[in-house]
N, CA, C and O atoms as CSV, one atom per row, in Angstrom:
chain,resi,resn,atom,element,x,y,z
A,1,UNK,N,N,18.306,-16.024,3.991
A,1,UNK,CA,C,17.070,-15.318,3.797
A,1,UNK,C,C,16.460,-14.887,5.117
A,1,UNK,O,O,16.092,-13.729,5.314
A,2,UNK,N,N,16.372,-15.782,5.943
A,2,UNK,CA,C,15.453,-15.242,7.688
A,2,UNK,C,C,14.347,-15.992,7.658
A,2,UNK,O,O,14.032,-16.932,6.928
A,3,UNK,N,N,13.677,-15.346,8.734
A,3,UNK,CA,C,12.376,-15.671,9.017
A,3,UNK,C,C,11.658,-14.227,8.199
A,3,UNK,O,O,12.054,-13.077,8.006
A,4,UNK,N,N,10.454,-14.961,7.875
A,4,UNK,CA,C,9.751,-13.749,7.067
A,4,UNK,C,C,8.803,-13.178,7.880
A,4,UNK,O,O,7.887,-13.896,8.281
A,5,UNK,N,N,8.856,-11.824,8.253
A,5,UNK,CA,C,8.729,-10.964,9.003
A,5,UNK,C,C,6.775,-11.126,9.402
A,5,UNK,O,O,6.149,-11.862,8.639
A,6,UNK,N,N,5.964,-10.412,10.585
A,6,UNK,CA,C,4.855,-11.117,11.093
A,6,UNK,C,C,4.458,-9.912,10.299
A,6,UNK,O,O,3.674,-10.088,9.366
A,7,UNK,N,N,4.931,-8.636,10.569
A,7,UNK,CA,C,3.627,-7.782,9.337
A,7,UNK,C,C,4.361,-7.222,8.612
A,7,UNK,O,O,5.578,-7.376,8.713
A,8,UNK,N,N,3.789,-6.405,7.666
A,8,UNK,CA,C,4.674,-5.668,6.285
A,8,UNK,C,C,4.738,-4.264,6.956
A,8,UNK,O,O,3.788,-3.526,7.215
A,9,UNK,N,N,6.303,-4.019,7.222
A,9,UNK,CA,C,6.876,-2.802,7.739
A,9,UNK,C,C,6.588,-1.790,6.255
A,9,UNK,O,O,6.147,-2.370,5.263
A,10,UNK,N,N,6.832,-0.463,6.199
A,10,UNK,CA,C,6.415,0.369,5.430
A,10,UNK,C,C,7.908,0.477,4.536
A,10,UNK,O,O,7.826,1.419,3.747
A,11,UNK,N,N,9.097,-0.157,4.460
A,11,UNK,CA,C,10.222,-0.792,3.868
A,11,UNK,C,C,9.948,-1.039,2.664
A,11,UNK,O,O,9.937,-0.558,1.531
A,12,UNK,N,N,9.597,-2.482,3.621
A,12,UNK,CA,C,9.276,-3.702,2.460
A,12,UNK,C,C,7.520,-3.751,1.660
A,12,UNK,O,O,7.239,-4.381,0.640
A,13,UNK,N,N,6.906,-3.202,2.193
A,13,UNK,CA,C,5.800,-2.108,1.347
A,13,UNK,C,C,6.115,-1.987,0.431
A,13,UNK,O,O,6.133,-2.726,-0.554
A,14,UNK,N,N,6.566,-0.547,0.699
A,14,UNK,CA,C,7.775,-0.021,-0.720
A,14,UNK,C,C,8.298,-0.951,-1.777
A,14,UNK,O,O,7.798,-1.163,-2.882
A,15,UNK,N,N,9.503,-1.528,-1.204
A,15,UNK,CA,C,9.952,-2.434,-1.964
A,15,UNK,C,C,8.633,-3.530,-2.683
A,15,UNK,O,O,8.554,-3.738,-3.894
A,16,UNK,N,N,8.030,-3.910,-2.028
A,16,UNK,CA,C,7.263,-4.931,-3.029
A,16,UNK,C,C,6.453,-3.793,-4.262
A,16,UNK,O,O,6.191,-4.337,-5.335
A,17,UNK,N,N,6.130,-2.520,-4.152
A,17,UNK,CA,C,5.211,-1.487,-4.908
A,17,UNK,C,C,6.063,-1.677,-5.588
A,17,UNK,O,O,5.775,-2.400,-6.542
A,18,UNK,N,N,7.681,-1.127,-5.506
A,18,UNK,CA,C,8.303,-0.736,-6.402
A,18,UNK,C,C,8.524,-1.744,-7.435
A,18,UNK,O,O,8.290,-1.485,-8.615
A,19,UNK,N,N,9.117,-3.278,-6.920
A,19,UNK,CA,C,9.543,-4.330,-7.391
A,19,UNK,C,C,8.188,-4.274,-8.351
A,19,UNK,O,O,8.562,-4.726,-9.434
A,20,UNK,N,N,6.591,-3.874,-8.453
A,20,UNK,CA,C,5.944,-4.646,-9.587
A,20,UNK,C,C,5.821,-2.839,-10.143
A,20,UNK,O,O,5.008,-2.491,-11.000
A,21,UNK,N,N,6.359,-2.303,-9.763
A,21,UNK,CA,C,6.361,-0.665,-10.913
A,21,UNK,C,C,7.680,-1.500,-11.909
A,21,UNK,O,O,7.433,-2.047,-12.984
A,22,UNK,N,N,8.676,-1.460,-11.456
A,22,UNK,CA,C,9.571,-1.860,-12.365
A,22,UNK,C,C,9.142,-3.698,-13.229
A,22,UNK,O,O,9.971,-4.356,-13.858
A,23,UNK,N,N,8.099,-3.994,-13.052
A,23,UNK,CA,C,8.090,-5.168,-13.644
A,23,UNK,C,C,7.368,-4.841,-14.989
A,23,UNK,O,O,6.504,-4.012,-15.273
A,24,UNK,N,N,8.223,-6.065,-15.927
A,24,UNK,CA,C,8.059,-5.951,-17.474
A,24,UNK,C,C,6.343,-5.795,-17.749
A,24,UNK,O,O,6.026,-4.980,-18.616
A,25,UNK,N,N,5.322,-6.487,-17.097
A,25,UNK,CA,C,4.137,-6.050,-17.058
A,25,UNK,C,C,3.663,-4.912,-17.529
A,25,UNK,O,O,4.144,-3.876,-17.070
A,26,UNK,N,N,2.515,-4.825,-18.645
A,26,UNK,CA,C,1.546,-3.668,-19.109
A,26,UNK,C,C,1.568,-3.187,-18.177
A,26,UNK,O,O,2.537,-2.465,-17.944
A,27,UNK,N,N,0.538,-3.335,-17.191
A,27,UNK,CA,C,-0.196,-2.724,-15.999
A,27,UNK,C,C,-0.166,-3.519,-14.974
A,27,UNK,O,O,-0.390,-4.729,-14.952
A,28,UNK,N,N,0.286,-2.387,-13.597
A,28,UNK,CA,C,0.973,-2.813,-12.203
A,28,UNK,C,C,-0.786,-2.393,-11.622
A,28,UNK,O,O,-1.148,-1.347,-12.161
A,29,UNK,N,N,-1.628,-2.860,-10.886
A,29,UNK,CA,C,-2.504,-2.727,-10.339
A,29,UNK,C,C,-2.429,-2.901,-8.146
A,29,UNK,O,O,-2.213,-3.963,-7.561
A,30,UNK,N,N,-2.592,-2.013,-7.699
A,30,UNK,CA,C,-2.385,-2.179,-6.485
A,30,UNK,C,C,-3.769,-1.713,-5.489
A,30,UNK,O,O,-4.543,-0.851,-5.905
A,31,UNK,N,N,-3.954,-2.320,-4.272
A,31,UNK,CA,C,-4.806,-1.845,-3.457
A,31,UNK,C,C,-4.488,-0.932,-2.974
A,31,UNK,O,O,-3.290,-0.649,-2.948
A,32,UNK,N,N,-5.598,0.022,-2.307
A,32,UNK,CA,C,-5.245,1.355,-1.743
A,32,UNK,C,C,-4.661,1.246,-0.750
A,32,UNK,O,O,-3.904,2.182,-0.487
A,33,UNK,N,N,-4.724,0.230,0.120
A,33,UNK,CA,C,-4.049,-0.256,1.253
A,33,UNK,C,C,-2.246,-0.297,0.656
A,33,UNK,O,O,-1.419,0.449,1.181
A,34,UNK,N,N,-1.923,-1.115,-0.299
A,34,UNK,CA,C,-0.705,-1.205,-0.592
A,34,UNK,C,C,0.232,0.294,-0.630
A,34,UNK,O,O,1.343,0.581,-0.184
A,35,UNK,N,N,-0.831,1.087,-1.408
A,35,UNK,CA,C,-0.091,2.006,-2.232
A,35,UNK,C,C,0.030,3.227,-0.563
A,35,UNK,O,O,1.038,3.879,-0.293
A,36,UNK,N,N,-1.187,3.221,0.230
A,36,UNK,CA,C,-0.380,3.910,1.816
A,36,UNK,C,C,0.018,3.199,2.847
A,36,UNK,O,O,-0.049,3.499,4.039
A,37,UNK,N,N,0.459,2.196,2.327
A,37,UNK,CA,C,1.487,1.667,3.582
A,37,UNK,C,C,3.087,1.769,3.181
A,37,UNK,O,O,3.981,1.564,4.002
A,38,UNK,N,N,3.268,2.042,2.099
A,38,UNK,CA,C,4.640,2.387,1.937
A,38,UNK,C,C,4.982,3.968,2.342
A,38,UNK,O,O,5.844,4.693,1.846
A,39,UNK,N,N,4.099,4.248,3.326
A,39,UNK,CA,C,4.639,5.303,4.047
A,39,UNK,C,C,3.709,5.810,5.762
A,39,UNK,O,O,2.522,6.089,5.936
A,40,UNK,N,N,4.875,5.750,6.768
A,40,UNK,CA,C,4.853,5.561,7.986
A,40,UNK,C,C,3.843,6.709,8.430
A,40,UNK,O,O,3.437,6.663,9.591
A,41,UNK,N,N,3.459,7.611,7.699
A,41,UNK,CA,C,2.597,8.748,8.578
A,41,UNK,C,C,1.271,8.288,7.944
A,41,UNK,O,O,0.231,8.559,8.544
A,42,UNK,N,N,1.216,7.508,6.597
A,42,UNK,CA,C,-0.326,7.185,6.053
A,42,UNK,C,C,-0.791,5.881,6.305
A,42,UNK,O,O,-1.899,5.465,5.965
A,43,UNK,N,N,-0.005,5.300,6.855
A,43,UNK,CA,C,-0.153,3.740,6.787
A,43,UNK,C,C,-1.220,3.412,8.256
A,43,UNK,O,O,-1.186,4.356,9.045
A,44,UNK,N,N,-1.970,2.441,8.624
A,44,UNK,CA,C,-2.635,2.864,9.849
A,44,UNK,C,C,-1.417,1.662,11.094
A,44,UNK,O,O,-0.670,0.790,10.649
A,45,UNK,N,N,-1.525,1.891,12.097
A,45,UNK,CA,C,-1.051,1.663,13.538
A,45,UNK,C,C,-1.172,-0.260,13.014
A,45,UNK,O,O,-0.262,-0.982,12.605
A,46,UNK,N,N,-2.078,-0.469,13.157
A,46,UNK,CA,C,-2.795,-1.673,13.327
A,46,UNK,C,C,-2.960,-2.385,11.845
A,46,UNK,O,O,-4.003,-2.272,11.200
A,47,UNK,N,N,-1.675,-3.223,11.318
A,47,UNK,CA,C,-2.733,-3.519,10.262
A,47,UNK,C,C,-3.225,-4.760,9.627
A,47,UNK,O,O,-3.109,-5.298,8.526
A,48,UNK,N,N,-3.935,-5.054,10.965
A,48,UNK,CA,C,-5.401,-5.973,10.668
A,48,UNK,C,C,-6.380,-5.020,10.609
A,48,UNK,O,O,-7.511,-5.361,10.265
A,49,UNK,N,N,-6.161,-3.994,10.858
A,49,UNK,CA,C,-7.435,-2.523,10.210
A,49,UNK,C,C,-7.588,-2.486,8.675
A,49,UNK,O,O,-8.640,-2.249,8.082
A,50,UNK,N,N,-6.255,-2.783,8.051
A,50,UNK,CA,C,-5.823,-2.974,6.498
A,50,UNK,C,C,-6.873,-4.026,5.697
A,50,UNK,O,O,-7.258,-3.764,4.557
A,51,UNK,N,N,-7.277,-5.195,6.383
A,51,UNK,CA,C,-7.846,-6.297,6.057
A,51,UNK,C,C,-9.006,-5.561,5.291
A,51,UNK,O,O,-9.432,-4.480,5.697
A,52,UNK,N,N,-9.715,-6.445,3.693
A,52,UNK,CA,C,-10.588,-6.370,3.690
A,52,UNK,C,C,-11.647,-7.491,3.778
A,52,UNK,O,O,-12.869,-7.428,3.640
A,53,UNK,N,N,-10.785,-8.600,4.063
A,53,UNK,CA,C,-12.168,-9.927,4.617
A,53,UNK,C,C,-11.266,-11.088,5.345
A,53,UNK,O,O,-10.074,-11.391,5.387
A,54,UNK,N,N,-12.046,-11.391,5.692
A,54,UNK,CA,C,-11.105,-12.733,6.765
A,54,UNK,C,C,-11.991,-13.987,6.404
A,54,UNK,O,O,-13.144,-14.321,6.676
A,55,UNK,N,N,-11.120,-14.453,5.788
A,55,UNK,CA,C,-11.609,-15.370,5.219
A,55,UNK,C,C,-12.247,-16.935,6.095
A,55,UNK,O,O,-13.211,-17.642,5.802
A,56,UNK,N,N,-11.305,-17.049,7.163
A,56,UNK,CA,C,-12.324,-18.193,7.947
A,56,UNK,C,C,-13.596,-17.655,8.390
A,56,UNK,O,O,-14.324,-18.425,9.017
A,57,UNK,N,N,-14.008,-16.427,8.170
A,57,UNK,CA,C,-15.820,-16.299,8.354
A,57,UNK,C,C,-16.698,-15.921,7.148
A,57,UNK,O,O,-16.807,-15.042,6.293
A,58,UNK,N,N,-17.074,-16.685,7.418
A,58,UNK,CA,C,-18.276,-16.449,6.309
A,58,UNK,C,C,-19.152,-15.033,6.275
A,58,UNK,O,O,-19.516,-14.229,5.417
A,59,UNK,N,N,-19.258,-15.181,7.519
A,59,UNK,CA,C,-20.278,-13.706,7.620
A,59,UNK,C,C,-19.683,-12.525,7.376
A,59,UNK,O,O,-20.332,-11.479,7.362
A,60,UNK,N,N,-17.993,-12.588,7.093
A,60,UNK,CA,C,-17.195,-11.024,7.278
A,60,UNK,C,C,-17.531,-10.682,5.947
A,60,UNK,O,O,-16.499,-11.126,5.445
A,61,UNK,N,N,-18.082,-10.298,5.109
A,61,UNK,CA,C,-18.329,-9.525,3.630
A,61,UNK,C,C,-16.966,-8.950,3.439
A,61,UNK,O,O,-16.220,-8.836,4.412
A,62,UNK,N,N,-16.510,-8.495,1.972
A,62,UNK,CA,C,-15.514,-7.818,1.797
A,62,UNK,C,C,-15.952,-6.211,1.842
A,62,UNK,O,O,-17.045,-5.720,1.560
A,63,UNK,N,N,-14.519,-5.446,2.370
A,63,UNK,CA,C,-15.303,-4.329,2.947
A,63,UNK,C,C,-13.887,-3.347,3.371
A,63,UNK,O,O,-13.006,-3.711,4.150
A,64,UNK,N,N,-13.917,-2.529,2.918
A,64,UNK,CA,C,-12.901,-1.261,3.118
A,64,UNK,C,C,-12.797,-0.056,3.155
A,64,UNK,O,O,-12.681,0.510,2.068
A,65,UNK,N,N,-12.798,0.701,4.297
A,65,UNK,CA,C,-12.555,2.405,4.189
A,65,UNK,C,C,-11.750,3.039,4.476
A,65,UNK,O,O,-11.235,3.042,5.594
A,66,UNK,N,N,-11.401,3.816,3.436
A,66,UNK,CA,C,-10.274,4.106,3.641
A,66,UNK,C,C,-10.481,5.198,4.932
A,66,UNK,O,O,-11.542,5.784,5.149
A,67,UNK,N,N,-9.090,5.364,5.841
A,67,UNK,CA,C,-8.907,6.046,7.003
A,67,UNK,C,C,-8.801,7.384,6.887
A,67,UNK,O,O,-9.113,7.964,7.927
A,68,UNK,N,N,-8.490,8.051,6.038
A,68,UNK,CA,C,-7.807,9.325,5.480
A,68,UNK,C,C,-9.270,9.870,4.523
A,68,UNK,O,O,-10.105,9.190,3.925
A,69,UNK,N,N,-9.126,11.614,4.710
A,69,UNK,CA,C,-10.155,11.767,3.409
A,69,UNK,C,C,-8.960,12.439,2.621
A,69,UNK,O,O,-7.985,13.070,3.029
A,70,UNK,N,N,-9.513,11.967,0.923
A,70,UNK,CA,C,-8.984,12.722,-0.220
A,70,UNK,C,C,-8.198,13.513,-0.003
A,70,UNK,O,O,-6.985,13.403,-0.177
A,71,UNK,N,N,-9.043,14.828,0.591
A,71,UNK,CA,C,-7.908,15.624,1.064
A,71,UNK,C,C,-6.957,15.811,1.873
A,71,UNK,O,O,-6.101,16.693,1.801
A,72,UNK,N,N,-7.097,14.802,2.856
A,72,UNK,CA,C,-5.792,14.343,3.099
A,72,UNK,C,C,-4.835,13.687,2.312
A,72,UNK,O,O,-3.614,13.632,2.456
A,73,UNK,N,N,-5.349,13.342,1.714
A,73,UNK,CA,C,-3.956,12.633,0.972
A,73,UNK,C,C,-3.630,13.358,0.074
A,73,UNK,O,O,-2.507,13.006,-0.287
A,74,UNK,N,N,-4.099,14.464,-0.694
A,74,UNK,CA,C,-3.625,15.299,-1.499
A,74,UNK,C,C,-2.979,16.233,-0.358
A,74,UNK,O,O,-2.041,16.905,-0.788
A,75,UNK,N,N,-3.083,16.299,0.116
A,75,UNK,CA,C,-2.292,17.298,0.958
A,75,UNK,C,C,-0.733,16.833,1.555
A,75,UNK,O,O,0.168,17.597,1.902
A,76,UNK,N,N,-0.724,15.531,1.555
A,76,UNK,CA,C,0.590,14.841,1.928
A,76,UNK,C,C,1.632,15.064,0.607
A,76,UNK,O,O,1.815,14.188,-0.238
A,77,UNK,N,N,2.194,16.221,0.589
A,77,UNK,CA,C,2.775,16.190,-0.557
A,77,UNK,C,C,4.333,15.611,-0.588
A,77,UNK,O,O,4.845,15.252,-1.648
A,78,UNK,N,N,4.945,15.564,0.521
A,78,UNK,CA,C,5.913,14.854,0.170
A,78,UNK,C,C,5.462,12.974,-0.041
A,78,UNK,O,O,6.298,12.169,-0.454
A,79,UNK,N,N,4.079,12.587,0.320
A,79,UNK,CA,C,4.181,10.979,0.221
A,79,UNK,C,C,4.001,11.059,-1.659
A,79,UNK,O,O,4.713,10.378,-2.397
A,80,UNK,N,N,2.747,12.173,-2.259
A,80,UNK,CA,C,2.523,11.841,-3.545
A,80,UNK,C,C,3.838,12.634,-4.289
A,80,UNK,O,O,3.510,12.765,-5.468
A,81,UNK,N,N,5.220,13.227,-4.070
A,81,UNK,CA,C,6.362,12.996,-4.751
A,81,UNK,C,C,6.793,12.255,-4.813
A,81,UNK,O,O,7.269,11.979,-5.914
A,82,UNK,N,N,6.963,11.415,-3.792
A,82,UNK,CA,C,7.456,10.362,-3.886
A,82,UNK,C,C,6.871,8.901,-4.737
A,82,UNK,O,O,7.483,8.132,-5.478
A,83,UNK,N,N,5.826,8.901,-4.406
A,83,UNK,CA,C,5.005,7.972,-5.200
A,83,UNK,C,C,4.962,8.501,-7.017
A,83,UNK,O,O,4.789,7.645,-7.885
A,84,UNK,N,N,5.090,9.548,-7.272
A,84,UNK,CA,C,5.047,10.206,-8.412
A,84,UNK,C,C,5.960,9.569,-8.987
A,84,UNK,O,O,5.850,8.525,-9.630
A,85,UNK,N,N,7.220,10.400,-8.694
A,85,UNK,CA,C,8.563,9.883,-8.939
A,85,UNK,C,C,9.177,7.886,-9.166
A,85,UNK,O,O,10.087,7.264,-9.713
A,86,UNK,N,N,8.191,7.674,-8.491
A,86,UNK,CA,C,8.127,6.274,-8.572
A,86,UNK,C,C,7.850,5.888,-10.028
A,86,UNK,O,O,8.645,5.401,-10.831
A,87,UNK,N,N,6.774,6.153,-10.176
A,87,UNK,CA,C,5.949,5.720,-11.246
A,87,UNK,C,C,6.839,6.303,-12.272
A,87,UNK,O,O,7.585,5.509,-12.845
A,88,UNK,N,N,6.893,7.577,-12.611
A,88,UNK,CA,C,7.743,8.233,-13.393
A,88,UNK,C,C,9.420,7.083,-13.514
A,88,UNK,O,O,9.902,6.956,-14.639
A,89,UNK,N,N,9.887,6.609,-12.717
A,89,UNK,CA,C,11.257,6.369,-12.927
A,89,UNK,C,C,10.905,4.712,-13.839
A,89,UNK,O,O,11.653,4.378,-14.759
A,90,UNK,N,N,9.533,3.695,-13.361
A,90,UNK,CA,C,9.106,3.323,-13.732
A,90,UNK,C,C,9.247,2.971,-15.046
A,90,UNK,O,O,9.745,1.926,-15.464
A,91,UNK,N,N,8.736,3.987,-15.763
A,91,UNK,CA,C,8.899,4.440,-16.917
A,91,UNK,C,C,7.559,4.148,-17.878
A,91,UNK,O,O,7.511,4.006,-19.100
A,92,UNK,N,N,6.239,4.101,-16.646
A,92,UNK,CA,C,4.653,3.767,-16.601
A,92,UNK,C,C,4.151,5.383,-17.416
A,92,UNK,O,O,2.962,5.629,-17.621
């Protein structure tokens, strides 16, 4: 198996999205964070930017914005074929 890797490469991203699209489960529910890190141009540099609370502080509130506007991400059209196609093979 290895050592399990220090952050989630945009790979194994993927692979974990995909692994619960294909799971027998009603409904696959994912964070927005999950669903753009399975791809290297949407995903951010840094991702402890990804975080939405850190849990040894009390004072950090939960809290997330996304990096990208809307229209950016509608505009990434090869990431939402791909993600499409996902879901679609799915069979969601």
């Amino acid at each position: 198996m290895g050592q399990a890797p220090i952050y989630c490469d945009a790979w194994i991203n993927n692979a974990i999205v995909l692994q619960h699209l294909h799971s027998p489960a009603m409904w696959s529910v994912f964070q927005i964070q999950d669903i753009l890190g399975i791809d290297n141009n949407l995903r951010r540099e840094n991702p402890n930017d990804e975080r939405i609370n850190i849990p040894a502080n009390p004072q950090h509130y939960w809290q997330y914005r996304m990096h990208i506007s809307l229209e950016d991400l509608n505009a990434s059209l090869a990431f939402n074929e791909t993600f499409s196609d996902a879901i679609k093979s799915s069979g969601r």
